[in-house]
N, C-alpha and C positions, 0 to 999 in steps of 0.2 A: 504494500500500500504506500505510497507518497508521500511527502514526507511536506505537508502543507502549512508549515509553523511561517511564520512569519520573522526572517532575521532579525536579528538589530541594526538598524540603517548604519549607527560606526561601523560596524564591520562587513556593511553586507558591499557587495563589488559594484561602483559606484553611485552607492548611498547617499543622500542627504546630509548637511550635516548645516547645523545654523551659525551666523558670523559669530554670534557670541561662545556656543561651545567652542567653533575653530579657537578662537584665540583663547579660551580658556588652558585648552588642551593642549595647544602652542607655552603658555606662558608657563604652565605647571613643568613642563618640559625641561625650557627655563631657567625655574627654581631645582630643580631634581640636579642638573647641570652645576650648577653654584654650589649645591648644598654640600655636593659629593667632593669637588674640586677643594672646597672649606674644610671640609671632614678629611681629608688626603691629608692637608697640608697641615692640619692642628695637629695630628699624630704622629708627625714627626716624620712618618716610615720612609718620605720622600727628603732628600736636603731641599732647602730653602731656595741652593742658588740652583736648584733645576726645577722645584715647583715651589714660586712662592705663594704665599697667602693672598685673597682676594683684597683682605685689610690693606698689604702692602704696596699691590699694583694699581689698589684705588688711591693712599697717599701718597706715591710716586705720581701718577695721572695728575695730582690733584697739584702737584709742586708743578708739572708741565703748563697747567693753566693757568698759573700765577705768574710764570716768568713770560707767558705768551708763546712760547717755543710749538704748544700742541696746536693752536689756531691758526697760528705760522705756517705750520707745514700741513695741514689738512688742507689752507687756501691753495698753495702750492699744488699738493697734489690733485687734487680738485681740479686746478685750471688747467692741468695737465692731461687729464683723464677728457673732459669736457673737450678740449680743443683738437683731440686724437680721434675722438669719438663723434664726433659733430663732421669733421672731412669724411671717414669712414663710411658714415651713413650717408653724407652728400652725392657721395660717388658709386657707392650698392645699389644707392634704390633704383636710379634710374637703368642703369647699365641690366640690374639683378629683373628689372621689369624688361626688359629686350628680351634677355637670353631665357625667360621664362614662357616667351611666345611667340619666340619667332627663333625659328630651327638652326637662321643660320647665325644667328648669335650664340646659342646654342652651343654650335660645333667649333666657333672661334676662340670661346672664352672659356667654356666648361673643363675643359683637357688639361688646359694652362692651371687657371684654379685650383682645381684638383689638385694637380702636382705641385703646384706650392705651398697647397693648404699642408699637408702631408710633412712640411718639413721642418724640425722644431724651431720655434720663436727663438729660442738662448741661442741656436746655434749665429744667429742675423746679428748679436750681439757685438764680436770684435768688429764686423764689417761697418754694422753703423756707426763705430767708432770713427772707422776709416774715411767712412765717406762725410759724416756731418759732423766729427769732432764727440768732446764729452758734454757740449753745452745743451739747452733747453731743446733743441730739434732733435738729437738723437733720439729722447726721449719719447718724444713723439713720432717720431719715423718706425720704433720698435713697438709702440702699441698699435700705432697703424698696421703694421704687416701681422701683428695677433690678433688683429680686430675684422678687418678689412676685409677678407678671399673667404675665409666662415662664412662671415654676414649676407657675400654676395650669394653663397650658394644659398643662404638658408632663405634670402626675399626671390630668387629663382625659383626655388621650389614654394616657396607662398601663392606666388603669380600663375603656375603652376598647377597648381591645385584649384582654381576659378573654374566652375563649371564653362563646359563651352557651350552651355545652353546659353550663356549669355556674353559671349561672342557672336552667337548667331542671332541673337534676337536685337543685337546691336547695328548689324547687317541687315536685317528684314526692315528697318526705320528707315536704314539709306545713310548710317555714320557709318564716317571714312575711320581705314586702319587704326588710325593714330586718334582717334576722338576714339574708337572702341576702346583700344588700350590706355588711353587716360583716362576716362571719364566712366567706364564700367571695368575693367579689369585691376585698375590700381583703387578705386573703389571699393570694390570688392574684395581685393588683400589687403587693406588696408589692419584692420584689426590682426591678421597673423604677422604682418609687417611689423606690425607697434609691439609685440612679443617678440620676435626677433632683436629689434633693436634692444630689449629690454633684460634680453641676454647675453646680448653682445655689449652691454653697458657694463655689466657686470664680469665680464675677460676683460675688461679694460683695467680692473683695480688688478687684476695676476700680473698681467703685462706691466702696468707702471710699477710694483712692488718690482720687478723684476727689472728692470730701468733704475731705480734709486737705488738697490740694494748694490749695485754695480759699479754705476757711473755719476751719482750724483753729489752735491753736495749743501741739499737740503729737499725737503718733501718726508715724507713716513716713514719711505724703505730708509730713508740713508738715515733717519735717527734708528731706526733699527740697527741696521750694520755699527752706528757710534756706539749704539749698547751694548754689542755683544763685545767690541774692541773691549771693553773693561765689565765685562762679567756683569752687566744690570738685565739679570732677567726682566726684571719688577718691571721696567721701563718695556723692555721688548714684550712681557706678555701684555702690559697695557694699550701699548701701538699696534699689537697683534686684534686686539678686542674693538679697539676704534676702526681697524680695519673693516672685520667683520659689521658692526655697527654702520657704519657709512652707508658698506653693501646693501646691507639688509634695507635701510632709508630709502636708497636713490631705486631698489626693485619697487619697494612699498610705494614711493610716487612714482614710478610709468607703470603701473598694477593701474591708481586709480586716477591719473591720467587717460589713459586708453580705457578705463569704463566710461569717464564723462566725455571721450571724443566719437568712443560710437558705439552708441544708443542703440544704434539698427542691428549690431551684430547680438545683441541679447536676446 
C-alpha cells in the first residue's frame, strides 16, 4: 500500500520554506558556528596563535577601526573589485548575447573561451606583472581575466536558454534581427543574467584576495600577508571574517536588486 503521509516541507525535495524560518535556520547556523569556534579556543586544546578567541579577533578588528586602517583598505578593495567587475560585465553581456544566438559567434568565440577559461588565474600572475607592473592595473587586469571568459560563457548560455518561441513570435510582428535580440531575447535573460553577474561579483573578492596577497601594498589581502609576516593570526582571522562578511552583503544586495528589477520573472 502507499505510502500517503504527507512530508515535512524542510525536508521534502523542493519544499516551501518561509523568509523568516530561512533566516532563522541561517542565523542558528550562525550561532552553532561561533559557539563551537569559542568553545575550541577556551579549552585551550588549540594554541592561540593558530586558533584565537573570537574575544581576541573582535579587539584586534576593533583596534583596526580606530586607527582607520580596516575602512582604508575595505575602500580600496572595494574600488578594486567594482572597477574589475563593472569592465567584465560591460564586455560579457553584449558579446555573451551574440554568441548565444547567432552560431557564428558561437564558433568564433566559444573554443577560445573555453581554452582560457581552463587555465589557472595564479598562473596570469608573474605575466601581469610583466606587462602592467605591480601598480593599481595589475590588479585589475588579474580579476578581469578571473572574472571575465566565466561570465561570458555563463550570459551565452543565459541567452541561450530563451525559448525560441519567442524569437519566432518576434519575427511573425515583422522585428528585425537585432530588435528580436535586444528587445525580447536580452529581455528575457535578463533575470538569469542578473544571477550570473551576481556570481561573478562574488570571484571577484578570490581574485582580488589573490592580487593583494601578492602584489600589493594596501587593500585586505596585503594586510593579510602584513599579518602573517609577524604571527597576528587575530588580525588575519579578522580580515578573513570581513572578507567573508563583504561577500555575503554585496550577494545579499544583487539577491534583492534583481527581485525589484524584475517583477515579471516571478
Amino acid at each position: 500500500m502507499a505510502d500517503t503521509r504527507t512530508p515535512n516541507t524542510l525536508f521534502r525535495l523542493d519544499g516551501a520554506i518561509s523568509a523568516r524560518r530561512y533566516t532563522l535556520i541561517a542565523t542558528a547556523m550562525f550561532v552553532f558556528v561561533g559557539l563551537a569556534w569559542w568553545a575550541i579556543a577556551s579549552t585551550g586544546m588549540v594554541k592561540s596563535i593558530f586558533l584565537p578567541s573570537p574575544a581576541a579577533v573582535a579587539g584586534r578588528l576593533a583596534e583596526q577601526v580606530a586607527n582607520g586602517q580596516l575602512m582604508g583598505d575595505i575602500g580600496v578593495s572595494v574600488l578594486r573589485i567594482l572597477s574589475a567587475f563593472l569592465v567584465s560585465a560591460a564586455l560579457a553581456l553584449p558579446l555573451g548575447l551574440l554568441m548565444g544566438r547567432i552560431r557564428f559567434f558561437e564558433a568564433l568565440f566559444v573554443p577560445l573561451t573555453e581554452f582560457i577559461r581552463y587555465m589557472p588565474v595564479v598562473a596570469f600572475v608573474p605575466l601581469t606583472v610583466v606587462w602592467v607592473g605591480v601598480g593599481e592595473l595589475q590588479k585589475l587586469v588579474l580579476i578581469f581575466i578571473g572574472t571575465f571568459f566565466a561570465l561570458l560563457l555563463m550570459i551565452m548560455d543565459n541567452v541561450h536558454r530563451t525559448p525560441k518561441e519567442f524569437v519566432e513570435s518576434g519575427r511573425t510582428f515583422g522585428m528585425s534581427e537585432r530588435r528580436i535580440l535586444w528587445r525580447i531575447v536580452l529581455r528575457a535573460s535578463w533575470p538569469t543574467i542578473w544571477d550570473s553577474f551576481r556570481l561573478a561579483l562574488g570571484w571577484c573578492w578570490t581574485w582580488l584576495v589573490l592580487g593583494e596577497l601578492l602584489t600589493a601594498s594596501s587593500g585586505l589581502g596585503f594586510r593579510i600577508t602584513l599579518a602573517q609576516r609577524f604571527l597576528d593570526t587575530e588580525l588575519i582571522f579578522g580580515y578573513i571574517l570581513v572578507l567573508g562578511l563583504l561577500g555575503l552583503i554585496t550577494d545579499q544586495v544583487m539577491r534583492l536588486i534583481g527581485r525589484l528589477l524584475f517583477t515579471y520573472a516571478k
